[in-house]
Gaussian input, Z-matrix of N, CA and C with variables (Angstrom, degrees):
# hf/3-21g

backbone

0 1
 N
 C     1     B1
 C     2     B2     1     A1
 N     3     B3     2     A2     1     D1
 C     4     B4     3     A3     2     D2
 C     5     B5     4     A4     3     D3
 N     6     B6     5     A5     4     D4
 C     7     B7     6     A6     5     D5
 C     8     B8     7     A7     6     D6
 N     9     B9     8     A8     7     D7
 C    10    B10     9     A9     8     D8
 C    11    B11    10    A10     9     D9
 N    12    B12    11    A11    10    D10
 C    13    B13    12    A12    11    D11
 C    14    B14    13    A13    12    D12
 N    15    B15    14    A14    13    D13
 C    16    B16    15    A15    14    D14
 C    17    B17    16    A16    15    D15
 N    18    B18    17    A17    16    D16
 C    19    B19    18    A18    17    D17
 C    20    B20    19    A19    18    D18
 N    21    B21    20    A20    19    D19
 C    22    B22    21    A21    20    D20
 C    23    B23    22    A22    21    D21
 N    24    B24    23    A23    22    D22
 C    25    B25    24    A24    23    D23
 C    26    B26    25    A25    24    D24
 N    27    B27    26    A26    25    D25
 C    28    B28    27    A27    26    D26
 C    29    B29    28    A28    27    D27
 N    30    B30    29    A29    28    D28
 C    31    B31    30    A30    29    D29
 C    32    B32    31    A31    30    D30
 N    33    B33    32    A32    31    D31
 C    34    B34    33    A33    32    D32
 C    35    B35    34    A34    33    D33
 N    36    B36    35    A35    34    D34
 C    37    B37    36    A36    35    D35
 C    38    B38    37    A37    36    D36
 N    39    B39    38    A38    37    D37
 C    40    B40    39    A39    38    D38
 C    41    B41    40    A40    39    D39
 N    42    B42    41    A41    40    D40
 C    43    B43    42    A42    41    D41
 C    44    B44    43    A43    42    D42
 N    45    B45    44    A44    43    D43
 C    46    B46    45    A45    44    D44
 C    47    B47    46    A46    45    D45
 N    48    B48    47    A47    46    D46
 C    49    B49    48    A48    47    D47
 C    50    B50    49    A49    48    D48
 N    51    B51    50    A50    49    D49
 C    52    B52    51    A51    50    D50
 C    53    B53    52    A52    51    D51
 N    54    B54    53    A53    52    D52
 C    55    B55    54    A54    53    D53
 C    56    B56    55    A55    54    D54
 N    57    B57    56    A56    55    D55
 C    58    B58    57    A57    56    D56
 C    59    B59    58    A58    57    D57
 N    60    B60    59    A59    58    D58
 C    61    B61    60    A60    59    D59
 C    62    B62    61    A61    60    D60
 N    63    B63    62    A62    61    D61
 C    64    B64    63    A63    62    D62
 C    65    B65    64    A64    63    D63
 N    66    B66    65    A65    64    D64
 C    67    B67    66    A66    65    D65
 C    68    B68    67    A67    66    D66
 N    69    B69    68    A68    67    D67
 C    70    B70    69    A69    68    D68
 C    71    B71    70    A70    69    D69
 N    72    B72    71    A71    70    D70
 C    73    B73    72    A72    71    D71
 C    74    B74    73    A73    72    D72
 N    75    B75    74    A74    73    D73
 C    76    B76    75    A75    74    D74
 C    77    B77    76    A76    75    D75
 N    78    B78    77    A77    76    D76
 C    79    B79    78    A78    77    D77
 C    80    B80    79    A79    78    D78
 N    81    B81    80    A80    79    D79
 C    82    B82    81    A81    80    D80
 C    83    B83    82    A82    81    D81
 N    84    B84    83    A83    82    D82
 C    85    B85    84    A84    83    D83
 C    86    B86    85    A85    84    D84
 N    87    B87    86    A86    85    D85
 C    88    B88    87    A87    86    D86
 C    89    B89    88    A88    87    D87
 N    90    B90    89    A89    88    D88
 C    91    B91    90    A90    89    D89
 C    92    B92    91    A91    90    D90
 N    93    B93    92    A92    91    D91
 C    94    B94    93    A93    92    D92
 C    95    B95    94    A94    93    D93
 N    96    B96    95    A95    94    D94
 C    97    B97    96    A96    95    D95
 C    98    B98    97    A97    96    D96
 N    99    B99    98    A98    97    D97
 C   100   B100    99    A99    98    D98
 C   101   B101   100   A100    99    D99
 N   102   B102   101   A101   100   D100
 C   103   B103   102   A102   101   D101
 C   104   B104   103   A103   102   D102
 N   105   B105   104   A104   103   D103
 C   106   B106   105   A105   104   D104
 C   107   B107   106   A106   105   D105
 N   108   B108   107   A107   106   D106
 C   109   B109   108   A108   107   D107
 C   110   B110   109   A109   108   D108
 N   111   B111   110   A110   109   D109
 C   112   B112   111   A111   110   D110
 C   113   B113   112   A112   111   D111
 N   114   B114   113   A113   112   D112
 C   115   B115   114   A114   113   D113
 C   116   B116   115   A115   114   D114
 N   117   B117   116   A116   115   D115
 C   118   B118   117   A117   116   D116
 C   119   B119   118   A118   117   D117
 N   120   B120   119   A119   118   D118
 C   121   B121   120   A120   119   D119
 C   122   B122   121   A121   120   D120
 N   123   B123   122   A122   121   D121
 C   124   B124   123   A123   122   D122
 C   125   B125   124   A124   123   D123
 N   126   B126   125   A125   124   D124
 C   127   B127   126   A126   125   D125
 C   128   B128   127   A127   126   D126
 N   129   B129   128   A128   127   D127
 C   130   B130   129   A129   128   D128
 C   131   B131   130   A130   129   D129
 N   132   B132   131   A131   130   D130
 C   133   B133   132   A132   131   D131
 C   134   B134   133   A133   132   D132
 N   135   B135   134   A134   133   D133
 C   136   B136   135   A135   134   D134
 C   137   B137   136   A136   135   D135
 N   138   B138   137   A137   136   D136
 C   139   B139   138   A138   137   D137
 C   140   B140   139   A139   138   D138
 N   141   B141   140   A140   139   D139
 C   142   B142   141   A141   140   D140
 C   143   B143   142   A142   141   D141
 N   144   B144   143   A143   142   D142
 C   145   B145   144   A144   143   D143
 C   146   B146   145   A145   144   D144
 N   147   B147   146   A146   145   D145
 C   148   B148   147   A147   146   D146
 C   149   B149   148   A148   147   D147
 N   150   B150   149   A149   148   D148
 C   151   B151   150   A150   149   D149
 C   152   B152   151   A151   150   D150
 N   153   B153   152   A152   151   D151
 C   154   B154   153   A153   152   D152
 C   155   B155   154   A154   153   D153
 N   156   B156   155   A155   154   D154
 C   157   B157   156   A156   155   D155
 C   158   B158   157   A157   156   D156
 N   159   B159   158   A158   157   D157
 C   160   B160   159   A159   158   D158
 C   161   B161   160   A160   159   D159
 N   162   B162   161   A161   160   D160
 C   163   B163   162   A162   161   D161
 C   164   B164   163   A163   162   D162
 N   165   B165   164   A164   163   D163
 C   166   B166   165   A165   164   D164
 C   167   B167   166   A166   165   D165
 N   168   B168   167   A167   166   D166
 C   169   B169   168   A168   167   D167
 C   170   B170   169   A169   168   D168
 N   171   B171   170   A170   169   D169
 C   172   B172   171   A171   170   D170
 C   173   B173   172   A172   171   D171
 N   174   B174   173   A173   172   D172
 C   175   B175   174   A174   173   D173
 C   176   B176   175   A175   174   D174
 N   177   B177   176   A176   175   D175
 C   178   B178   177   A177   176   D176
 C   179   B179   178   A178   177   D177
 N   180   B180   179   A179   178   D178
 C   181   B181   180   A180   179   D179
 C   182   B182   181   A181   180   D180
 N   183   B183   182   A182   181   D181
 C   184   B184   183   A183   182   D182
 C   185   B185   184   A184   183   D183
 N   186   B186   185   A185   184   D184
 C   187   B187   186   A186   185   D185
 C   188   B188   187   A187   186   D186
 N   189   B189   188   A188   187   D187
 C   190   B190   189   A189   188   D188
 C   191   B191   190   A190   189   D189
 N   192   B192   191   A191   190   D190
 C   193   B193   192   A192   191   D191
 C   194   B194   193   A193   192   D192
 N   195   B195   194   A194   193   D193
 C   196   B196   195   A195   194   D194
 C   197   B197   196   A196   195   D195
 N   198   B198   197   A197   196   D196
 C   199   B199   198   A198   197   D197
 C   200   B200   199   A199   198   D198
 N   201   B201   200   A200   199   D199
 C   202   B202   201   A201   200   D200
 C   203   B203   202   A202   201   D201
 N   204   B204   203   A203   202   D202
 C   205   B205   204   A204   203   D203
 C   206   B206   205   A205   204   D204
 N   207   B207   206   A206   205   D205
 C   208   B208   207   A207   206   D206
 C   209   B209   208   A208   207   D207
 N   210   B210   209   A209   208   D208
 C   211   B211   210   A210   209   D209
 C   212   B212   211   A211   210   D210
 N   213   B213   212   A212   211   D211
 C   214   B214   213   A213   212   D212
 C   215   B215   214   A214   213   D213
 N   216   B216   215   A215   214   D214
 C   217   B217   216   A216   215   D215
 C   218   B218   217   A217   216   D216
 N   219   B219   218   A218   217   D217
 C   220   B220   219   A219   218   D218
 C   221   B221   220   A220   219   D219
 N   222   B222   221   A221   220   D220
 C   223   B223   222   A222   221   D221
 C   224   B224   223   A223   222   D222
 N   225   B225   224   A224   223   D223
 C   226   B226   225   A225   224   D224
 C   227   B227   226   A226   225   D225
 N   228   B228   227   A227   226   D226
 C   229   B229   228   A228   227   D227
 C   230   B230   229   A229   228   D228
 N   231   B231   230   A230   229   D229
 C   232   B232   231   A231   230   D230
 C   233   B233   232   A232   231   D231
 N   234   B234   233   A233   232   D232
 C   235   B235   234   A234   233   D233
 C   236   B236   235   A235   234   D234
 N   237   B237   236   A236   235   D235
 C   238   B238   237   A237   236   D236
 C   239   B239   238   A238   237   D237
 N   240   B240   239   A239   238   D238
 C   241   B241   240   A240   239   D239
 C   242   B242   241   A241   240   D240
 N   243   B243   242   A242   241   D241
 C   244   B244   243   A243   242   D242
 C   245   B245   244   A244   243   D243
 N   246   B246   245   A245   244   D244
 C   247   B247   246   A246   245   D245
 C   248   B248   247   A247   246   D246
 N   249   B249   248   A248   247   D247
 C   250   B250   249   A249   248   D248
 C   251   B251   250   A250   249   D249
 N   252   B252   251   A251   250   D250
 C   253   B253   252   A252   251   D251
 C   254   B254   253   A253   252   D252
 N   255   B255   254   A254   253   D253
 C   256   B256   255   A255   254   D254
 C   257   B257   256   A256   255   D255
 N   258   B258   257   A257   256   D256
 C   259   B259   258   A258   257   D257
 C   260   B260   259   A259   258   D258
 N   261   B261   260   A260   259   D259
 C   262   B262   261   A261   260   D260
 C   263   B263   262   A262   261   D261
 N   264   B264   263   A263   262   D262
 C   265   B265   264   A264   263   D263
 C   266   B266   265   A265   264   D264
 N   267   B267   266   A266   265   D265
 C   268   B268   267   A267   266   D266
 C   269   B269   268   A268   267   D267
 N   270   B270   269   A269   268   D268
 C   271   B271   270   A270   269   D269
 C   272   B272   271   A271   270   D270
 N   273   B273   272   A272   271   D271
 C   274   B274   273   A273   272   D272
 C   275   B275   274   A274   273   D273
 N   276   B276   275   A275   274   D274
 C   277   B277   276   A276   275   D275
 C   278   B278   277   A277   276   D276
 N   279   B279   278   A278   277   D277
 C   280   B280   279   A279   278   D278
 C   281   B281   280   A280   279   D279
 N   282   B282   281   A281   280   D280
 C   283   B283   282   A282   281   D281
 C   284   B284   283   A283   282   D282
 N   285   B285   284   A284   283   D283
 C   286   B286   285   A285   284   D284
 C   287   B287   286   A286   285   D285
 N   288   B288   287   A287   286   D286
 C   289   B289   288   A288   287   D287
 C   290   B290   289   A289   288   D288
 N   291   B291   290   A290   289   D289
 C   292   B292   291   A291   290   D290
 C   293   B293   292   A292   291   D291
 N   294   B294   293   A293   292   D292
 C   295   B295   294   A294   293   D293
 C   296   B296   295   A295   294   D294
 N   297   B297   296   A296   295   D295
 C   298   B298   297   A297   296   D296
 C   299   B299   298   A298   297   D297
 N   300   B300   299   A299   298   D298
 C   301   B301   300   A300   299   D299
 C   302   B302   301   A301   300   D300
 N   303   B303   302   A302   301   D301
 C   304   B304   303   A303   302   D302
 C   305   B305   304   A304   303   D303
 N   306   B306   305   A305   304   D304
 C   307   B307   306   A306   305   D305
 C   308   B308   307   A307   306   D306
 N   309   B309   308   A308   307   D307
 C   310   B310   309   A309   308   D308
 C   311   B311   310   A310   309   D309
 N   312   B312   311   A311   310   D310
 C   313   B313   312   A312   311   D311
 C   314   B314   313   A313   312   D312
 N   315   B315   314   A314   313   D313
 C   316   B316   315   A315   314   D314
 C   317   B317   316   A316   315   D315
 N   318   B318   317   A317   316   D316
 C   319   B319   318   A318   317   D317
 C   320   B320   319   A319   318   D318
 N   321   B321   320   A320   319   D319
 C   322   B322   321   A321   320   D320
 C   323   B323   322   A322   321   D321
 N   324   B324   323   A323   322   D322
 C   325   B325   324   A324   323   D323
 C   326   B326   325   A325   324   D324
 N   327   B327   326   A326   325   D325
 C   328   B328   327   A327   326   D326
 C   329   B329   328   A328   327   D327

   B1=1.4507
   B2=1.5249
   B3=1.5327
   B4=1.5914
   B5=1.7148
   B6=1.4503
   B7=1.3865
   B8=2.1865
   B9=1.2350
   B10=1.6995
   B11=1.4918
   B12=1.8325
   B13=1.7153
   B14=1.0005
   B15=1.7471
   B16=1.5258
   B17=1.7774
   B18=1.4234
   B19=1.7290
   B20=1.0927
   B21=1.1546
   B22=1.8929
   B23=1.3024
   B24=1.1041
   B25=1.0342
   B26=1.9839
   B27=0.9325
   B28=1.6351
   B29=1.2112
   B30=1.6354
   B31=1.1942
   B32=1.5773
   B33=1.7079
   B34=1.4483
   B35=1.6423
   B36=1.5654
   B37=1.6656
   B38=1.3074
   B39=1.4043
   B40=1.4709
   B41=1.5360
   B42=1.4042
   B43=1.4164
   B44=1.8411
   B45=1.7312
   B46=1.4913
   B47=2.0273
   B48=1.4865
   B49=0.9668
   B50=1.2842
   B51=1.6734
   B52=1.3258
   B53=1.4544
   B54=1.3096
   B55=0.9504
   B56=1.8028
   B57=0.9897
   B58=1.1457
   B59=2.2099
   B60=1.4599
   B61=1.8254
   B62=1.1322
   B63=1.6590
   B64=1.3213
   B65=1.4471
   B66=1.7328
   B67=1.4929
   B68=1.3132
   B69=0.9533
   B70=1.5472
   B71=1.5437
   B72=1.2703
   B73=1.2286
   B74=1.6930
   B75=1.3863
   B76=1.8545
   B77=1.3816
   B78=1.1671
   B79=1.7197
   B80=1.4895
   B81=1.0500
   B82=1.3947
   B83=1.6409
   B84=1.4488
   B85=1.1599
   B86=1.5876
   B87=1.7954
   B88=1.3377
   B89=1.3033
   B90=1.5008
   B91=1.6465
   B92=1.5269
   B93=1.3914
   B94=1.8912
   B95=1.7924
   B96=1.1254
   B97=1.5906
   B98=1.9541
   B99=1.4074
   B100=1.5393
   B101=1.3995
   B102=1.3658
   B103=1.6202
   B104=1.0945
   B105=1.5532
   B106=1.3757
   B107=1.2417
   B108=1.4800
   B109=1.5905
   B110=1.6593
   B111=1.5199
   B112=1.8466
   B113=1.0769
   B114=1.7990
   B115=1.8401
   B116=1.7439
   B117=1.1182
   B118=2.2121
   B119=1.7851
   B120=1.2305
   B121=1.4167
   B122=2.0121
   B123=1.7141
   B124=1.7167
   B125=1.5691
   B126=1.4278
   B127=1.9822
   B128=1.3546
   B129=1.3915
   B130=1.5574
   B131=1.4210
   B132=1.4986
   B133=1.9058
   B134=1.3075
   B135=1.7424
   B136=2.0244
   B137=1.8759
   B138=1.6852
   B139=1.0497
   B140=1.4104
   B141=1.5939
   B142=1.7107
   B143=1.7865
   B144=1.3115
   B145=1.4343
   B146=1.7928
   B147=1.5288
   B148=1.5522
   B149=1.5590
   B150=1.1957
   B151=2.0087
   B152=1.3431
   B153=1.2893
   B154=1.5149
   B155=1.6693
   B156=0.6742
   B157=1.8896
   B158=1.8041
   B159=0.9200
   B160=1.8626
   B161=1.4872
   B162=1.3471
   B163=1.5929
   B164=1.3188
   B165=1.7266
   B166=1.4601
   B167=1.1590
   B168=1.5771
   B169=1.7078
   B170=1.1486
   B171=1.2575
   B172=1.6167
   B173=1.9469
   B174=1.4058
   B175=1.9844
   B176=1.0985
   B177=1.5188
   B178=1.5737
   B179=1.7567
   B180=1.5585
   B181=1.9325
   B182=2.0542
   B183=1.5071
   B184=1.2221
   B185=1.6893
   B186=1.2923
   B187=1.6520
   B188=1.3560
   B189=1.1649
   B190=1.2421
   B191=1.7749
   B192=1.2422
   B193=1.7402
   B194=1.8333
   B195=0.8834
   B196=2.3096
   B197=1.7699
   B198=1.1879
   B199=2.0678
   B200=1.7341
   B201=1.6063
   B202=1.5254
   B203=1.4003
   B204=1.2504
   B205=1.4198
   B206=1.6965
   B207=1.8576
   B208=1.3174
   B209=1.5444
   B210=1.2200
   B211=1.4567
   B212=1.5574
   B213=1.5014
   B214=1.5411
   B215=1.5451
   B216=0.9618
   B217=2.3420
   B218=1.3292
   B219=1.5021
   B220=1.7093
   B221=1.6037
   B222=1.7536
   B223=1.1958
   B224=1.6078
   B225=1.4324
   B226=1.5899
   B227=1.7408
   B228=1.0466
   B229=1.3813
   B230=1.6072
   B231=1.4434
   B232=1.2005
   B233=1.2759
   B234=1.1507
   B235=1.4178
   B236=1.9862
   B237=2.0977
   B238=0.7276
   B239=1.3464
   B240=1.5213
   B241=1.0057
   B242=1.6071
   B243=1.4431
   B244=1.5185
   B245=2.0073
   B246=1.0051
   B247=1.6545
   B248=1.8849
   B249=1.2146
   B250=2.1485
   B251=1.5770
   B252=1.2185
   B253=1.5008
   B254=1.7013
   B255=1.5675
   B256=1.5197
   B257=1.8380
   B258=1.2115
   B259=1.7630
   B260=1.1778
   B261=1.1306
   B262=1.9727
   B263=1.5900
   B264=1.1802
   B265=1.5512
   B266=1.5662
   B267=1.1758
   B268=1.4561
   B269=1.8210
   B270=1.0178
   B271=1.3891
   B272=1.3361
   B273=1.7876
   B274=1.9004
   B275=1.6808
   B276=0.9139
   B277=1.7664
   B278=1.6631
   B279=1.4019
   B280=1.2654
   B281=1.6162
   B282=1.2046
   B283=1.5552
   B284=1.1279
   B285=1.2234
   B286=1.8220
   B287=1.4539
   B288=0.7934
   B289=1.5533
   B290=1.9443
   B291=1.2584
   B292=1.2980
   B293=1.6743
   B294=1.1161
   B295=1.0892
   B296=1.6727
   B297=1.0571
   B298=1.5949
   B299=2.0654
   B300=1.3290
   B301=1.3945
   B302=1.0021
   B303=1.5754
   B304=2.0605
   B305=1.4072
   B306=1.1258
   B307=1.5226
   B308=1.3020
   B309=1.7203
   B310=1.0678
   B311=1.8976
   B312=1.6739
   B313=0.6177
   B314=1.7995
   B315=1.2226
   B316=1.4985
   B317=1.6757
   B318=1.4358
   B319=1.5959
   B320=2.0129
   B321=1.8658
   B322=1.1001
   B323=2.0043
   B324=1.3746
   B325=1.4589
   B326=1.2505
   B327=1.9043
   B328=1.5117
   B329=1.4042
   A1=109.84
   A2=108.57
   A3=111.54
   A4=106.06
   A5=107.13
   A6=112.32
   A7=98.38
   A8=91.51
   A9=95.01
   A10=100.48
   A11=97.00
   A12=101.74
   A13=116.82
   A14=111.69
   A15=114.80
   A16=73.58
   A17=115.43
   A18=114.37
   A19=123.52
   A20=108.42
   A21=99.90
   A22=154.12
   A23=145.86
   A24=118.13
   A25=114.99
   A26=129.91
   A27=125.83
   A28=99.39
   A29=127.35
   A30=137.32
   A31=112.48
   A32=105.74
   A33=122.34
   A34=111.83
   A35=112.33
   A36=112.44
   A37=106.60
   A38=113.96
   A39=106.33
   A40=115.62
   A41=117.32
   A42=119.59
   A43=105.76
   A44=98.03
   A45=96.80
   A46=117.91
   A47=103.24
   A48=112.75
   A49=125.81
   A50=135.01
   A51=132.69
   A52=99.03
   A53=114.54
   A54=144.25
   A55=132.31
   A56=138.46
   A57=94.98
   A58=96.76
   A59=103.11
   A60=100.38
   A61=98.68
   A62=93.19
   A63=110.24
   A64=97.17
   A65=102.93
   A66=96.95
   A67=155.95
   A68=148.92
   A69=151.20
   A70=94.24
   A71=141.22
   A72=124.95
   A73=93.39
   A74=123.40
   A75=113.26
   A76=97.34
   A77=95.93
   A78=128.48
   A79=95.28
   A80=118.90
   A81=121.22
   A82=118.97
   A83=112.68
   A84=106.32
   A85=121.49
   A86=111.32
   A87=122.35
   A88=113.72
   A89=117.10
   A90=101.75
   A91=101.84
   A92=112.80
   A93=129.11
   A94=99.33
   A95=101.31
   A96=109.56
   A97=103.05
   A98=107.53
   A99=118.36
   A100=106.68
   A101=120.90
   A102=121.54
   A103=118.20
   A104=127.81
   A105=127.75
   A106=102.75
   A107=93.17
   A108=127.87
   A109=95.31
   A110=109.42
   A111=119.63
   A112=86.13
   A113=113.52
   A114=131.07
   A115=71.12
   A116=67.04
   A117=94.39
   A118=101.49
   A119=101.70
   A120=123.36
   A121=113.54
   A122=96.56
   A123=80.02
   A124=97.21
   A125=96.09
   A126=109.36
   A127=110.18
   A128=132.16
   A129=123.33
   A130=105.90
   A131=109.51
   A132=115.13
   A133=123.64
   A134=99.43
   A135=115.30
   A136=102.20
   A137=107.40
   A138=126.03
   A139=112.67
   A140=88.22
   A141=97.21
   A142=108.83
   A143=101.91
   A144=100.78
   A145=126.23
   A146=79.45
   A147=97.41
   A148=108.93
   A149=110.24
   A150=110.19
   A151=115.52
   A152=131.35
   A153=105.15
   A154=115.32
   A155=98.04
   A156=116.46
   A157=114.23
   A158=124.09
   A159=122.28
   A160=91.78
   A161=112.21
   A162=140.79
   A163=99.95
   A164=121.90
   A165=113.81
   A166=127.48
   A167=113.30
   A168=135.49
   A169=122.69
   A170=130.25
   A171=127.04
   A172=105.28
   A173=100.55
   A174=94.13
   A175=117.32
   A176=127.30
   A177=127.12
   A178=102.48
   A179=101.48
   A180=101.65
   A181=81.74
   A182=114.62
   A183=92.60
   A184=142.19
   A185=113.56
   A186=110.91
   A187=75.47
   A188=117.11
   A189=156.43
   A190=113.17
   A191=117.49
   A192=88.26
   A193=91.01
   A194=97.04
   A195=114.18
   A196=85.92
   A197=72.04
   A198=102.00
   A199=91.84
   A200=104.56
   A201=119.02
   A202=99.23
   A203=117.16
   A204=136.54
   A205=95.64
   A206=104.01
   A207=116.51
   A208=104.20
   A209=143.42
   A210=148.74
   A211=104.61
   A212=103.89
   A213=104.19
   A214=113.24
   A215=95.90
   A216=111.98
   A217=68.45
   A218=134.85
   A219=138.42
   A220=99.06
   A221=112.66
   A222=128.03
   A223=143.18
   A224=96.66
   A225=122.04
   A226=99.71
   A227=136.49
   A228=148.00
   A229=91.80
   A230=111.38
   A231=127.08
   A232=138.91
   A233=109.09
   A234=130.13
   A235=102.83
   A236=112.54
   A237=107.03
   A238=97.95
   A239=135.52
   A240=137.15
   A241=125.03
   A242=81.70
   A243=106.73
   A244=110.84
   A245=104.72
   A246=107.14
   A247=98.22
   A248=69.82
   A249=103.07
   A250=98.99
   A251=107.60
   A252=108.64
   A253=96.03
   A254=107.28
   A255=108.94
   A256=109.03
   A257=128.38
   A258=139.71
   A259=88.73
   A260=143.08
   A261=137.75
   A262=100.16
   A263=114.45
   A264=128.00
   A265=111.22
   A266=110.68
   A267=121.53
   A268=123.80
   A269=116.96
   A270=102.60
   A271=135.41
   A272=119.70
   A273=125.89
   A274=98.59
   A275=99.26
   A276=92.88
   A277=102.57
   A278=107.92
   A279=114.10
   A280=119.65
   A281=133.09
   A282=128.83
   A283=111.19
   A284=107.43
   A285=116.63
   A286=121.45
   A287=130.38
   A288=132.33
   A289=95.38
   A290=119.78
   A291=112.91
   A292=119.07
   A293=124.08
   A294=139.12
   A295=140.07
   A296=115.78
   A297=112.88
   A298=116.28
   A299=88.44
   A300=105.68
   A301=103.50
   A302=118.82
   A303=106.67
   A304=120.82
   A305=112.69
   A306=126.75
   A307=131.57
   A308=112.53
   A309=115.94
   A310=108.01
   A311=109.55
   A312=84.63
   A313=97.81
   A314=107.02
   A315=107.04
   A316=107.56
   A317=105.58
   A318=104.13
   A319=106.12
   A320=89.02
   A321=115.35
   A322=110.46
   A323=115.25
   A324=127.56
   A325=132.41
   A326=91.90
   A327=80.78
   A328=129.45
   D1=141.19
   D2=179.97
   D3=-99.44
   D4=131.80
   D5=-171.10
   D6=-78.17
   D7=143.07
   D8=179.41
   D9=-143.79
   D10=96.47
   D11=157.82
   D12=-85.44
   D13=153.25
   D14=-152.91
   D15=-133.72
   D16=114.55
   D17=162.32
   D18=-70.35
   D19=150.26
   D20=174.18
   D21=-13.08
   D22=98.76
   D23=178.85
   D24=-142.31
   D25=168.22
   D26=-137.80
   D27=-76.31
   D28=-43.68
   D29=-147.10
   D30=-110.29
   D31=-67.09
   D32=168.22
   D33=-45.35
   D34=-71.49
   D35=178.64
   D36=-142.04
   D37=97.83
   D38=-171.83
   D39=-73.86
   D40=7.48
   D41=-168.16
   D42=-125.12
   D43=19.00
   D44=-162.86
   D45=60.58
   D46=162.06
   D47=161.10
   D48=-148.60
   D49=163.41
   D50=163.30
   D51=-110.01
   D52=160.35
   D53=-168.91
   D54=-137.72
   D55=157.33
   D56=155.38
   D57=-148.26
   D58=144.60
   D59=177.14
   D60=-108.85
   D61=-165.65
   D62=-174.03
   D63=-105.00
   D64=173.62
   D65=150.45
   D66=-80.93
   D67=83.93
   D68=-139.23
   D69=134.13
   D70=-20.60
   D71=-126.88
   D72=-114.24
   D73=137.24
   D74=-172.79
   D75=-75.98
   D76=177.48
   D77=-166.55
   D78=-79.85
   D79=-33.06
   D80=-179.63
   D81=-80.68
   D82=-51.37
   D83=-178.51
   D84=-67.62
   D85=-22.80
   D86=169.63
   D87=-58.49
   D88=-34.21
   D89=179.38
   D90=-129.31
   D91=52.14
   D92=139.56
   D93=-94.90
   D94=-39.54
   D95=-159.16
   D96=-78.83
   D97=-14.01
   D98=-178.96
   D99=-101.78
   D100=-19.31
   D101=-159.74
   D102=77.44
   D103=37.70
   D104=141.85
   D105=-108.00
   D106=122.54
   D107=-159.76
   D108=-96.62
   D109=84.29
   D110=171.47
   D111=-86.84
   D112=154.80
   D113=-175.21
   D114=-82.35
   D115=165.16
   D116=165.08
   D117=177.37
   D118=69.35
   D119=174.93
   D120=-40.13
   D121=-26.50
   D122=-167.71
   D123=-127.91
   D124=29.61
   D125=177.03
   D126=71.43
   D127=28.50
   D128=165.13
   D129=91.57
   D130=6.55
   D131=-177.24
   D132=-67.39
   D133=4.11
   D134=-153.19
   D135=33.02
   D136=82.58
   D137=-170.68
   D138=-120.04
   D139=-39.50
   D140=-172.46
   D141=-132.79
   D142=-134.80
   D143=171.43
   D144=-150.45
   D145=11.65
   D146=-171.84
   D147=-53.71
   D148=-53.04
   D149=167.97
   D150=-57.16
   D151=16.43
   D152=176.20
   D153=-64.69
   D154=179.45
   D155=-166.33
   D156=-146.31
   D157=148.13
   D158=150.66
   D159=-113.19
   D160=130.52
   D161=155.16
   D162=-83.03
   D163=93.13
   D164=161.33
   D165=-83.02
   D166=-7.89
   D167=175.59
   D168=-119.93
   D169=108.06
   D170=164.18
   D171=95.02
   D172=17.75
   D173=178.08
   D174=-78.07
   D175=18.06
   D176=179.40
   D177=-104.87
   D178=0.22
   D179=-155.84
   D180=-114.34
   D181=3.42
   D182=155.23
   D183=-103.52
   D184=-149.35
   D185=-163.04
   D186=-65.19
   D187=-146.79
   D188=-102.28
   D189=-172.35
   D190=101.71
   D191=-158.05
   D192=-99.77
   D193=175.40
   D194=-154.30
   D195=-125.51
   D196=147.71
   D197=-179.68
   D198=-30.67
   D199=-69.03
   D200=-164.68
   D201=-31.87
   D202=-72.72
   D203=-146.30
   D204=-50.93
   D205=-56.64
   D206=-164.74
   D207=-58.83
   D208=-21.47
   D209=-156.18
   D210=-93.02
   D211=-48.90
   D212=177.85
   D213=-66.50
   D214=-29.43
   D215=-160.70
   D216=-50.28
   D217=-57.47
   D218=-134.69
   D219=-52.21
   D220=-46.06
   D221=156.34
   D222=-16.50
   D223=-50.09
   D224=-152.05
   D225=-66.62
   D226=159.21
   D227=164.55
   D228=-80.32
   D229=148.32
   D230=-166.17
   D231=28.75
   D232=30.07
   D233=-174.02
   D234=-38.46
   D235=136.53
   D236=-172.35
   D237=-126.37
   D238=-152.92
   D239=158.89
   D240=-70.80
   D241=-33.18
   D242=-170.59
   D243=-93.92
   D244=-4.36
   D245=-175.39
   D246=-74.99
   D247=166.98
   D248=-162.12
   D249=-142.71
   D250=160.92
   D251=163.71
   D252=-117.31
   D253=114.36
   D254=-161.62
   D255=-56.44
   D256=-0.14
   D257=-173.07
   D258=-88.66
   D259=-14.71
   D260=-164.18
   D261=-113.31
   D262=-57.48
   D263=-154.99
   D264=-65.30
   D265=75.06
   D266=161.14
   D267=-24.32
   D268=92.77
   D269=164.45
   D270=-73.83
   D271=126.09
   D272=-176.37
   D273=-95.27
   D274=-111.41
   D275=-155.04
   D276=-130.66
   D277=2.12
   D278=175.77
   D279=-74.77
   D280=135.19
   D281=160.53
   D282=-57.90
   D283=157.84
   D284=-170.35
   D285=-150.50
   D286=149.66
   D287=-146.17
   D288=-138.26
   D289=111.34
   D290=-175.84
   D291=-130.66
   D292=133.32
   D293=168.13
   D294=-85.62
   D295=73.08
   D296=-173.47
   D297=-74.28
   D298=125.12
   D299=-167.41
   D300=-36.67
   D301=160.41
   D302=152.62
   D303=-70.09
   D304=-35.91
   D305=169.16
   D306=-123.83
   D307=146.82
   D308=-174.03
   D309=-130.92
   D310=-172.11
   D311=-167.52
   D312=-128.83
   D313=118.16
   D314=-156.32
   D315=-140.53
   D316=112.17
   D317=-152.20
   D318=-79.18
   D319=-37.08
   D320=176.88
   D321=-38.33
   D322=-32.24
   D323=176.30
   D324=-105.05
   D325=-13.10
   D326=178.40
   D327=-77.34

């Protein structure tokens, strides 16, 4: 199992969380399946951008990110070097250290 800390954040987990997935398994669906409640406005379809993430630990030990993925990120509120849209980002066997933005950008709520 790959360990996935989730840092603070106000709304989602204001006390942080760990986690832990499988391999193969996204960053996202590992912590739907834990009760860290990431938006994913268009169900994990890489539709929108509500799941983005910064991977400050271990973002070289994931998939592989695809044209699609890279076009929307362009999208994302605070876009970093290190951001993912957590519905894409395959987890391997590496620990990972993750950051969920303060804001996103989700029309469906605003």
């Amino acid at each position: 199992m790959t360990e996935i800390v989730f840092l603070p954040h106000p709304d989602i987990c204001p006390e942080g969380a760990v986690i832990q997935a499988q391999p193969g398994e996204t960053i996202c669906q590992a912590a739907l399946r834990q009760q860290v409640e990431l938006e994913h406005a268009c169900g994990c379809a890489c539709a929108c951008t509500t799941c983005h993430v910064i991977v400050r630990e271990g973002f070289a030990s994931l998939s592989a990110m695809d044209e699609l993925e890279s076009d929307l990120l362009d999208q994302a509120w605070g876009l970093e070097m290190e951001s993912r849209l957590s519905c894409q980002a395959v987890v391997a066997q590496t620990d990972l250290v993750v950051e969920i933005p303060r804001y996103s950008i989700n029309h469906a709520k605003e």
